[in-house]
N, C-alpha and C positions, 0 to 999 in steps of 0.2 A: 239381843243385839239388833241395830238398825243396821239393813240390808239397802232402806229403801227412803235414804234422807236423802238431802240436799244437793250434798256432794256424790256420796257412792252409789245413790241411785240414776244417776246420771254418767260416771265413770266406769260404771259396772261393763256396759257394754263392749267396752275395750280388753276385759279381760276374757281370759279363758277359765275352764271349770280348773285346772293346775294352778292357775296364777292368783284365782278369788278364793281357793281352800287357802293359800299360801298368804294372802292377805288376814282374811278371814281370823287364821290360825295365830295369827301375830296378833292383831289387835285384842284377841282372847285371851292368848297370855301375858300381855301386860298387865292386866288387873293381879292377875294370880302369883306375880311375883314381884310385886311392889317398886320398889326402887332398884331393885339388881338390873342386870344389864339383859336385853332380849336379842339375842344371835339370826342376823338374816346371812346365811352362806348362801352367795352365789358364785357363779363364776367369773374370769374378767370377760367384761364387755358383752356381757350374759344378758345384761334387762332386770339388774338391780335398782337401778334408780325406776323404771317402768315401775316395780314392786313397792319400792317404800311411798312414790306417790299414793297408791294405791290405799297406802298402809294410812296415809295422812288422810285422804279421803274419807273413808268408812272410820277416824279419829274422826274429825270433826264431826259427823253424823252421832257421835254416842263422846258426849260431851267435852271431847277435846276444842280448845279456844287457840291454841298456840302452837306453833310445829316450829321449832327452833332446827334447820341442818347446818351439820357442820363438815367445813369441806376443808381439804389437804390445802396447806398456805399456798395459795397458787391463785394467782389474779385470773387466770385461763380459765380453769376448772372454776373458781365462783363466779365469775361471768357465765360461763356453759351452764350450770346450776339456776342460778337464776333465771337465765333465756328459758331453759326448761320449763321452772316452774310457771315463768307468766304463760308460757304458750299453754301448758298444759290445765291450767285454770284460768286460760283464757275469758271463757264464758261468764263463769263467774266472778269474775273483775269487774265486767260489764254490767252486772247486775247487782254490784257494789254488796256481793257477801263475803268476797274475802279481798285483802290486800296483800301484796310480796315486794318486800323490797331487799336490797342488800345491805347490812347494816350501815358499812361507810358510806349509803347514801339517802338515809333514810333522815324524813323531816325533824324539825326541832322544836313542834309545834302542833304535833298531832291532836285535833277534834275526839269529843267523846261519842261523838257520830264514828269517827276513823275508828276508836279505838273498839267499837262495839261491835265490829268485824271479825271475822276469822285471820291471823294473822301468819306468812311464813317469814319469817326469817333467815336470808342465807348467812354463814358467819364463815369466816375463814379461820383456819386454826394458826392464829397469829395473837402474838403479844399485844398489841391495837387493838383488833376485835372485839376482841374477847369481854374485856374491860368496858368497850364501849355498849354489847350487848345487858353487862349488869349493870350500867349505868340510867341506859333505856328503861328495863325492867325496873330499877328501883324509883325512880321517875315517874316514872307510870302507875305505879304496885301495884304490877304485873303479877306480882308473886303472891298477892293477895285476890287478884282476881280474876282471872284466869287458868285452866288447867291445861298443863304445856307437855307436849311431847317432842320430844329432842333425839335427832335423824342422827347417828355419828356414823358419816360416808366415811371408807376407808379409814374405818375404825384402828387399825393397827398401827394407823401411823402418828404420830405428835401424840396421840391419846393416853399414852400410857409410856412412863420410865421412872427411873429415881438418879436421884445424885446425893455425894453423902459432903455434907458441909464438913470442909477441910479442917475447921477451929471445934466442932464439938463432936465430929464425928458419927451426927448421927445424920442418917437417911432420911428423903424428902424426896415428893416426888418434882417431878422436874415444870420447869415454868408454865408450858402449857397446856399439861395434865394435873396440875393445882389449878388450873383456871375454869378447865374444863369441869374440876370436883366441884370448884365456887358455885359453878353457875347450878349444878346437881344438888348443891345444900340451900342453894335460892330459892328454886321454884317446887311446886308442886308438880311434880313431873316424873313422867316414865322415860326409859332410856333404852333407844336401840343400836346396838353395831351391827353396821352392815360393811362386808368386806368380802372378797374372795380368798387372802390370806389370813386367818382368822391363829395360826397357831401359838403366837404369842400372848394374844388374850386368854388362849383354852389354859396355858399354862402361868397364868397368876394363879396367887392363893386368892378363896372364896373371900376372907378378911384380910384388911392388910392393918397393919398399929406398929408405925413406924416411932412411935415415942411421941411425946406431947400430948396436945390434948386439941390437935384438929382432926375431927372427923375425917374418914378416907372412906367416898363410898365404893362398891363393888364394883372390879371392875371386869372378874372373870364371871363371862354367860351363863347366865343359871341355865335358860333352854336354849334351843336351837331350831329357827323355819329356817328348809331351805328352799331358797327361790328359782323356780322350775326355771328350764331354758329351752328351746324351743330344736325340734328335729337339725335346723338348718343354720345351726350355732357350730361353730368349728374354733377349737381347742386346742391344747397339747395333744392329746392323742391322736389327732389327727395329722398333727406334724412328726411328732414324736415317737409313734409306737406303728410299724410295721405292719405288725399282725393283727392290729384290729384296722389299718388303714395301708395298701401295699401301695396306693397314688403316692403315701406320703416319699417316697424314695426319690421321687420328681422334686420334691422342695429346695432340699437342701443345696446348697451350694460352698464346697470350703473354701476356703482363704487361709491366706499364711501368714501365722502372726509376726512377722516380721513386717510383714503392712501395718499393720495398727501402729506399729511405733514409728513407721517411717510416717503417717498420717496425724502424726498426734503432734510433732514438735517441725518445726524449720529445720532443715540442715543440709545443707546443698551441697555436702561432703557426701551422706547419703542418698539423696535424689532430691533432681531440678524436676521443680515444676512445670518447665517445659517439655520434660521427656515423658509424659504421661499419656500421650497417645499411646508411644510404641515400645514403653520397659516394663519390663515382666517384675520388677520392684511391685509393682502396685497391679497387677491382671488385675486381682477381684476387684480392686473398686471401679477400673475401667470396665471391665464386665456386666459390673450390677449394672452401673448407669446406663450402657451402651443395649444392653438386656431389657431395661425398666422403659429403655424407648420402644423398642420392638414388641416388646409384648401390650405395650399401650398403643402401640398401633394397629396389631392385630383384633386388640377388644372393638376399636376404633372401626376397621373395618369388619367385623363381624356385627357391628351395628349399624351398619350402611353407609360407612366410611367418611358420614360428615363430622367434623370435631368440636362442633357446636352444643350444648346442652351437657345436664350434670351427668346423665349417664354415661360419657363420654371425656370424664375428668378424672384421672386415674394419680395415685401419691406411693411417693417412696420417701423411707426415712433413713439416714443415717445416724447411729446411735453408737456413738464408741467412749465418749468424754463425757466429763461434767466440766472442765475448764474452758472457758471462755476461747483463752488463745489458741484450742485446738480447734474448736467452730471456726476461728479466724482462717487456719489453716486449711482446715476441708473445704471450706468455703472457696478458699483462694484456686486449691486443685480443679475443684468442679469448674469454677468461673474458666480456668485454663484449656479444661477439657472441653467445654463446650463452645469454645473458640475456635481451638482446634478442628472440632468437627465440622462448625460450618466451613471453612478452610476447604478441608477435606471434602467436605459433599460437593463446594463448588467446582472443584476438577477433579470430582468422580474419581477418588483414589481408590487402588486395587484394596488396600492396605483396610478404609473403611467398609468396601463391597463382603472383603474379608470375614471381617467383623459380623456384620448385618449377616452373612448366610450362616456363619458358625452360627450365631445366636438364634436364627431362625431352626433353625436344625433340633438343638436341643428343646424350644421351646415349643417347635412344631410336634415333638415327639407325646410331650405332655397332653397337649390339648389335643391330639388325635387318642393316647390315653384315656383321656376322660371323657372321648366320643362327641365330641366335637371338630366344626367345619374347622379344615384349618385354611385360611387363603394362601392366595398363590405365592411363591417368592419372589416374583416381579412385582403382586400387588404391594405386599409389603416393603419391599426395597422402597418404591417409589412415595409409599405415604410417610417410610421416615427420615426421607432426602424431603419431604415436604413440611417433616414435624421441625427437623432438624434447622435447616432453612426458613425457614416463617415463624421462628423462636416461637414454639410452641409449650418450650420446655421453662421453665422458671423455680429458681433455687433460694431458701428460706432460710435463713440463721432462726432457731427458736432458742432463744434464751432470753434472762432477766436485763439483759441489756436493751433488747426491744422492746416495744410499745406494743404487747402484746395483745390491745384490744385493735390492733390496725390489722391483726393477721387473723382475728377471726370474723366467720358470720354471723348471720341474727341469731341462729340457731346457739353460737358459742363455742362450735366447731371451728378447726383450722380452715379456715377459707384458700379454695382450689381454684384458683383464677385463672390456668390454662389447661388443657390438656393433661398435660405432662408436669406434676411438683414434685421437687425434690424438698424433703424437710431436714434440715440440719441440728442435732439438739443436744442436749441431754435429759437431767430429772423433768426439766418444763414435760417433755416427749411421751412422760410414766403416769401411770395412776388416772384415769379416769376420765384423758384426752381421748377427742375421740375424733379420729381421721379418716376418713371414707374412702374407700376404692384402694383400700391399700395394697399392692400388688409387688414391691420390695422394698429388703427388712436387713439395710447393713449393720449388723450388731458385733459388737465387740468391748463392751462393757467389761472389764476382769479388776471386779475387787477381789482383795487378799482374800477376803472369806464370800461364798457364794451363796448367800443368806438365801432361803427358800422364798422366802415373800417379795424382797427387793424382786430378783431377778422373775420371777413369774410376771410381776407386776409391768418391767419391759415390756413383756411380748404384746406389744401394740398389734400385731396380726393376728389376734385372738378377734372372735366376734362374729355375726351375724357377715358371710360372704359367700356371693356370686359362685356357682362350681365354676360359670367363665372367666372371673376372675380370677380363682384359684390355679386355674391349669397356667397360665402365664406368672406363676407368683412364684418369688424365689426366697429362700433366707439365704441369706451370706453371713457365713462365721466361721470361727475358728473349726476345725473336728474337737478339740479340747472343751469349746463352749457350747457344741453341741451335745456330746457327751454329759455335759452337764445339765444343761438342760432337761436332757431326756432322763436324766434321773431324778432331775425337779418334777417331772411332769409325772412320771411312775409313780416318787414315795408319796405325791400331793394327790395323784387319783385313788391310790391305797386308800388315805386317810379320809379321802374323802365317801369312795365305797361304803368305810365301816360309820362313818356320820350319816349314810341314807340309808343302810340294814341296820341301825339304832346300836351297833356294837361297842357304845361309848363305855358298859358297863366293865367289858374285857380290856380296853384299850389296844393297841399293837404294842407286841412283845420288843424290847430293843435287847440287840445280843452284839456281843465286841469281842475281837480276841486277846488273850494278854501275850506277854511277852512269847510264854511258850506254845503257842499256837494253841490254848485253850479259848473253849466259847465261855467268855464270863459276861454278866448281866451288865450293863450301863444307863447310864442316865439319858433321856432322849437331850440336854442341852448341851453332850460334849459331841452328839452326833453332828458332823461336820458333814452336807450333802458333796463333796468333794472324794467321799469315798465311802459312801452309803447305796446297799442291794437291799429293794425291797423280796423280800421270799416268801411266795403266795402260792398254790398247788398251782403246777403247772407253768410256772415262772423258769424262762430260761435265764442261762448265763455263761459267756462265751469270752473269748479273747479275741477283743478289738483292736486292729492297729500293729499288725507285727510284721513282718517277713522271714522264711525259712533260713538258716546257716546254709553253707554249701554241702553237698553233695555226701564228699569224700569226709566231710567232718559229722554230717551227723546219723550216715549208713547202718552206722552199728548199733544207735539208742531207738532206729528206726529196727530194727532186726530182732532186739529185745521185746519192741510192743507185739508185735508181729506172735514174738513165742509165746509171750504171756494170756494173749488171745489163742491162739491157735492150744493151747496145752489146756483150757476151760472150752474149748468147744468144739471137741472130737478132730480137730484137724483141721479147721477151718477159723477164717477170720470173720466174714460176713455174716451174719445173722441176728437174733436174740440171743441173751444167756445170760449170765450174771458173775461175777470174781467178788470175791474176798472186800472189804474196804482196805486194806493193808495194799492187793494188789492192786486196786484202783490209783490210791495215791501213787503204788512205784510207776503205772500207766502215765499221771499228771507230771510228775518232776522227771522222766526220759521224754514227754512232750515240750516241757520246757527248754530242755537242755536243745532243743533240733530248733529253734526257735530262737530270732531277736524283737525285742518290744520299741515296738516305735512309739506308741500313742503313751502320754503321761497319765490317760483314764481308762489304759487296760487293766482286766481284773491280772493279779500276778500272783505268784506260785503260789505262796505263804496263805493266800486269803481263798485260794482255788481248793488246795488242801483244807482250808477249815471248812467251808464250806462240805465238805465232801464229809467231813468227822461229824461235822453239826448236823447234817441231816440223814446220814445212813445209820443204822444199827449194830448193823454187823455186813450185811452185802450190798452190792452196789449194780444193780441193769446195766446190758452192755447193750447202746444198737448199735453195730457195726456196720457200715459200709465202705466199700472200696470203687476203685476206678473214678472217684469224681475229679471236674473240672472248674469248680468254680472260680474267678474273674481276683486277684486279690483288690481291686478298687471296681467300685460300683459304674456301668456304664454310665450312668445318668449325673453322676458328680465326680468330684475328685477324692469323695468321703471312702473310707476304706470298707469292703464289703464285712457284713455281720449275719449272715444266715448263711451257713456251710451243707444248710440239708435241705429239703422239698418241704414247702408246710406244711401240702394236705396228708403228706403219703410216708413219712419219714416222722415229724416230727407228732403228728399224730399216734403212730405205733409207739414213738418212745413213750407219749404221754398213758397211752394205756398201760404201760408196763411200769410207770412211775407210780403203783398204788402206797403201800409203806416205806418199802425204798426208793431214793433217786436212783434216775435213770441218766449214763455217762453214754450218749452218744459219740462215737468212734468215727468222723468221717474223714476215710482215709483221701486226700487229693495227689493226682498225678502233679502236683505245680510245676504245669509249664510256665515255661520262659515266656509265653506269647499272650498267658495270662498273667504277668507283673510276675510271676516266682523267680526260683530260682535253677526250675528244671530238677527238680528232688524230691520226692514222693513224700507226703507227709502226715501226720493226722491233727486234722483239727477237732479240739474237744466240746462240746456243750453239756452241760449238766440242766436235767431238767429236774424241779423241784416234786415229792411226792406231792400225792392226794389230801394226806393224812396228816400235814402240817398245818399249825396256827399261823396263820400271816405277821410277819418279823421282820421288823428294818435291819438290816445286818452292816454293821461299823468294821469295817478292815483297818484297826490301828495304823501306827505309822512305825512302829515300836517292832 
């Protein structure tokens, strides 16, 4: 292989020794596996596209003529694409070795001079496109003389489905995954998907022969590169997962979903638009904005307080709809509130002073968290009576309704024209956009079913960011859609684990209960992430989202656990020891009985209990402790607390003691009244996963 052509001996330097094996590795297995598909899994907003350039690069150097990518139908995203690629083969434009155009604007009259270039093609994955890309090629015979390699950007999406003709009943794939096969039985050509949701590809059959007699090339990966990401890339797990990230506690912010519906429609029986200063109807979304100001003023003055220049242009998104008329309506609310506020700033209302120190408060707490200066609350006061005042702030409808080449830059980014933008969106907002200085994240997106790929694909807050950014950054959503979330973000870092320890050969186990609280095998496609545990060694899992019964009501099933502990360990409740699984469960169902479930994504009894059958033997670890005090909502949000024990000092010992058996941590809480209880002593349970387990997505039926 050429290392040291044209292109990649010139590009090379951009890479690192991770991202040129990662190239490297790609362009080596395309030869070796022909027309199948070649898997680049990265993460979102990881430096995939950085990678597949890379990938096009060192192609052309070893006889590639043609790089055909193909991007998500989105006028945004192939504009960004393109901008990309001319910047990124800038040089060589200039020295007329390659051309890039985008196919709807590509000449009608191309030179054999032109054509004897290295060529990219951006395509959009659109009914037009598509058609016009094998019209070009046949035009040209392209397919005769040229060897083309073809980019599929966010491969999972348009790329692959079927639909079954109503009159013959048989199965076909769908409009523009037949177009996408056309162009694959046109050209001499290798094929890559590149995605960070990759699971619906993993799970096509290797052949597909849907009847007839047109070819269906391959569309599930024979191999898989993955594309490195860089120390200073921040994820799901970093919003998501506690214990490998305890800042993340700072992010979150809930909202009540009674907001999103009151935000999504008119209805002035529900709430006037004027009342959005001061009704508690809509806190979170006057929060975020009123938040997303202050803490853009703080980055502002931690960079020497002038609001001039890009480092000093900070964006927040709103993402709840795909309908048009609810952008109308957010749009309407923001335009309301931000009237309001200059109003307010101009006779220095208590009501805004308010505001601004609450939100300095909690946002001061973070960034002194994360060890940094925090300025003063006079400095801040006065720079967002300056931001607020001197409309610094500016608000964006993104959707198909606009002219979405007027709201981006050269680069193909959403262009940041003040200080302070707000983006209003939907789908335009997903997938491959990319928004800089993101700093808040009002999400509220809730489809019926919470598809693993869709929803990852939101999280526009994924990517390459600032820690000073980060300390002022909020997500706002539901506790329901964070929950969710966070188990997006778990079963998808699982999966993704065993795809970089090569463990594709085992797969992950998928386990379900049936009716009678047995673990019976399932399918991974009836697994619904709405009520999926991943169970890895060492994996907790707790009851989120409840409050105790009172007192006098649940005294005596708190008396029973009490005995049943003290009669397994000489007279005592506190310590190490172990009970029966028989006694564990009667331990789980008198906890429940002392106990009401607020949250719709708490684990509940029936699945607490299998869980406990599914992975113990015969005995179940007990670590008990008593006298605790913890918070039932977390100081830092409104989200309800979910760590009941210490992590270095508690949750550590149980994990030792979880070798074959799980370990049923026992921690009893005084719940005071002054901690949100209900002033009744109770025990919160966590179950820790043994040592000696195969890692298992686990389905809690509904049934």
């Amino acid at each position: 292989m050429n290392l040291d052509g044209n292109f990649f001996g010139v590009k090379k330097r951009e890479y690192n020794e991770k991202q040129t094996k990662c190239i490297t590795d790609a362009v080596e297995k395309l030869d070796e596996i022909k027309d199948k598909p070649l898997m680049m899994l990265g993460k979102i907003q990881s430096g995939k596209t950085k990678s597949f350039i890379g990938v096009v690069s060192l192609a052309f150097d070893n006889g590639y003529d043609l790089a055909v990518v193909l991007t998500k139908n989105s006028n945004a995203l192939a504009m960004q694409t393109t901008a990309r690629m001319k910047q990124e083969f800038a040089e060589f434009r200039d020295d007329d070795l390659i051309d890039i155009f985008d196919i709807m604007c590509i000449p009608t009259d191309l030179s054999r001079f032109e054509l004897d270039k290295k060529l990219i093609l951006v395509v959009k994955k659109e009914h037009n496109n598509l058609p016009k890309l094998l019209n070009f090629i046949k035009g040209y015979a392209l397919n005769e003389s040229k060897k083309c390699l073809i980019i599929d950007d966010e491969a999972d999406f348009c790329s692959i489905g079927y639909e079954m003709n109503k009159d013959t009943e048989i199965f076909d794939l769908r409009k523009i995954a037949s177009q996408i096969n056309d162009l694959r039985l046109e050209l001499t050509c290798r094929f890559i998907q590149v995605t960070a949701t990759p699971y619906s590809l993993y799970l096509q059959p290797e052949t597909i022969n849907l009847g007839g007699d047109k070819e269906i090339k391959p569309i599930q990966p024979a191999t898989t590169v993955l594309v490195p990401y860089g120390d200073e890339y921040i994820g799901g797990d970093y919003y998501f997962d506690e214990e490998k990230n305890p800042l993340s506690k700072y992010l979150f912010y809930s909202i009540d979903d009674s907001e999103l519906e009151i935000i999504k429609n008119s209805d002035r029986r529900r709430f006037k638009e004027e009342e959005i200063f001061t009704s508690p109807k809509v806190e979170g979304l006057r929060t975020a904005v009123i938040n997303f100001i202050i803490g853009g003023c703080i980055r502002i003055l931690q960079n020497g307080g002038k609001p001039r220049g890009s480092k000093n242009k900070f964006s927040f998104i709103i993402h709840t709809e795909i309908s048009k008329s609810s952008h109308k309506r957010q749009n309407d609310i923001i335009t309301e509130l931000m009237e309001q506020l200059e109003k307010e700033a101009a006779k220095n209302s208590n009501t805004l002073e308010e505001y601004i120190e609450e939100g300095y408060k909690t946002l001061g707490e973070s960034v002194n968290a994360y060890d940094f200066e925090v300025p003063s609350l006079e400095e801040v006061k006065k720079k967002v009576y300056e931001a607020i005042s001197q409309q610094w702030i500016t608000k964006t409808i993104v959707n198909s309704e606009n002219d979405i080449n007027a709201l981006l830059d050269e680069d193909g980014q959403l262009r940041l024209r003040t200080p302070l933008n707000m983006f209003i969106g939907g789908q335009i907002l997903d997938r491959g956009i990319t928004i800089s200085n993101l700093i808040g994240f009002y999400y509220g997106r809730r489809p019926q079913k919470m598809q693993q790929d869709t929803v990852l694909q939101h999280s526009r807050m994924f990517g390459y960011r600032s820690k000073k950014d980060l300390a002022v950054t909020r997500l706002y959503t539901t506790t329901d859609l964070y929950d969710r979330m966070s188990k997006i973000n778990e079963f998808d870092s699982k999966l993704r684990e065993d795809f970089e320890k090569g463990n594709l050969d085992k797969g992950i186990i998928f386990i379900s209960r049936d009716e009678k609280g047995k673990i019976i095998p399932c399918s991974p496609e009836k697994i619904r992430i709405s009520n999926t545990q991943v169970l890895k060694p060492g994996k907790t899992s707790t009851i989120v989202g409840f409050q105790t019964g009172y007192k006098s009501y649940i005294k005596k099933d708190i008396e029973n656990i009490d005995k049943i502990l003290i009669d397994n360990n000489n007279g005592k409740i506190e310590g190490k020891y172990r009970v029966t699984k028989e006694e564990a469960c009667e331990i789980v169902k008198l906890i429940y009985n002392t106990i009401e479930i607020e949250s719709k994504s708490a684990i509940d009894e029936k699945t607490f209990l299998s869980l406990i059958n599914f992975l113990s033997h015969e005995y179940v670890n007990i670590f008990a402790a008593t006298d605790r005090n913890i918070s039932r909502l977390r100081k830092t949000s409104r989200y309800y607390s979910d760590m009941p024990y210490n992590r270095d000092r508690d949750l550590m010992a149980a994990k030792e003691m979880a070798q074959t058996e799980p370990t049923l941590m026992l921690m009893k809480q005084n719940g005071l009244v002054e901690n949100g209880w209900r002033g009744a002593e109770f025990y919160w349970p966590v179950l820790v996963v043994p040592e000696n387990i195969d890692t298992a997505v686990y389905s809690a039926s509904e049934k």
